[in-house]
C-alpha positions as CSV (number, residue, x, y, z in Angstrom):
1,X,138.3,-114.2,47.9
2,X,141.1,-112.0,49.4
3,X,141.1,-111.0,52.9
4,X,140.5,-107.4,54.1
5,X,143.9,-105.9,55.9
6,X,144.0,-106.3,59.1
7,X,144.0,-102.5,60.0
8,X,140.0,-103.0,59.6
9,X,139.5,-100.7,56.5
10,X,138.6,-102.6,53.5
11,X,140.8,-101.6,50.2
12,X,139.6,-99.7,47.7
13,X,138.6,-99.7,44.1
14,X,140.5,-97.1,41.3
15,X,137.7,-94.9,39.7
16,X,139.6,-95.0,36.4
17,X,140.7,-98.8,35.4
18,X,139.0,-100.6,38.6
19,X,142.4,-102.3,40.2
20,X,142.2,-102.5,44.1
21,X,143.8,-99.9,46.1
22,X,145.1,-100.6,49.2
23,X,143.9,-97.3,51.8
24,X,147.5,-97.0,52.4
25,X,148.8,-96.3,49.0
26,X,148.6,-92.6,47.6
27,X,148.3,-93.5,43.8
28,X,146.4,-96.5,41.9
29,X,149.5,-98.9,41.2
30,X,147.8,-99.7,37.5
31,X,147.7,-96.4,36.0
32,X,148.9,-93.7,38.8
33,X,145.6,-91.9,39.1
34,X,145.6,-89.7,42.9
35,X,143.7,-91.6,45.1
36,X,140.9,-89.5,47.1
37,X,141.8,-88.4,50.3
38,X,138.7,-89.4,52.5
39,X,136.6,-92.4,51.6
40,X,133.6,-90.5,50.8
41,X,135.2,-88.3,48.2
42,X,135.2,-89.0,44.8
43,X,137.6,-88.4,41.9
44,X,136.1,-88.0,38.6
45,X,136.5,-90.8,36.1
46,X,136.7,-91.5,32.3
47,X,132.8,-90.8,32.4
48,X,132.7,-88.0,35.0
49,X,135.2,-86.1,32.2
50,X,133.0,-87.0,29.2
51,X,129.7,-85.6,30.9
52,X,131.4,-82.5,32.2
53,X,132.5,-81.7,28.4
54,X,129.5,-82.5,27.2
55,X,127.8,-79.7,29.4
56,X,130.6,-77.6,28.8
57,X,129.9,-78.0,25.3
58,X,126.3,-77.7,24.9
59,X,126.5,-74.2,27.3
60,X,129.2,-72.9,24.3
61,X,126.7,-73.9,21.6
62,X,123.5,-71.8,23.8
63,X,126.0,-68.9,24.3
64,X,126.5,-69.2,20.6
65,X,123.3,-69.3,19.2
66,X,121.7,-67.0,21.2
67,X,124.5,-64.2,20.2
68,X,123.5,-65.0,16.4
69,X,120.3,-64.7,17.3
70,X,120.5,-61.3,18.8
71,X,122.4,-59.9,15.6
């Protein structure tokens, strides 16, 4: 088990491929994702992306049908 830093603030986990991020470091040393600025914000992930373009998808398909259906 690794210690925590000594400045108290326990490192942190990359939302994308899961390597530990130190709080100091701006980007995730594994795959250079932007880390979030404040502890409790969150950056979208892998899954986060899939599930917004699935909604953005099914909204197009809704918009779609209900123009054919109004023709």
């Amino acid at each position: 088990m690794t210690a925590a830093p000594e400045s108290g603030s326990a490192p942190l986990t990359c939302n994308v491929c899961g390597t530990v991020v130190e709080p100091d470091t701006e980007r995730c040393p594994s795959c250079g994702l932007a880390r979030p600025a404040a502890r409790g914000s969150k950056v979208l992930g892998r899954q986060g992306l899939w599930l917004l373009g699935g909604a953005m998808l099914a909204v197009y398909v809704i918009v779609l049908l209900i123009v054919a259906a109004a023709r």
